[in-house]
C-alpha positions in Angstrom: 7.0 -92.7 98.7 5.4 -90.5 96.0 3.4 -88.7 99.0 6.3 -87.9 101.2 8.2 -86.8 97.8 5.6 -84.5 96.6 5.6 -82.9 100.3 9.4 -82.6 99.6 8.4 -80.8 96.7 5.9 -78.4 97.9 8.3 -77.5 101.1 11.2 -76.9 98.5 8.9 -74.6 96.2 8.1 -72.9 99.6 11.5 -72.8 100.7 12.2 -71.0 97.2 9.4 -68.6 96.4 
């Protein structure tokens, strides 16, 4: 779980910058 949820995060930061 924490590896799918820190390439949740990393797609989100992407999504944002």
């Amino acid at each position: 779980i924490a590896l799918e949820a820190t390439s949740v995060d990393w797609f989100l930061k992407w999504l944002v910058s």
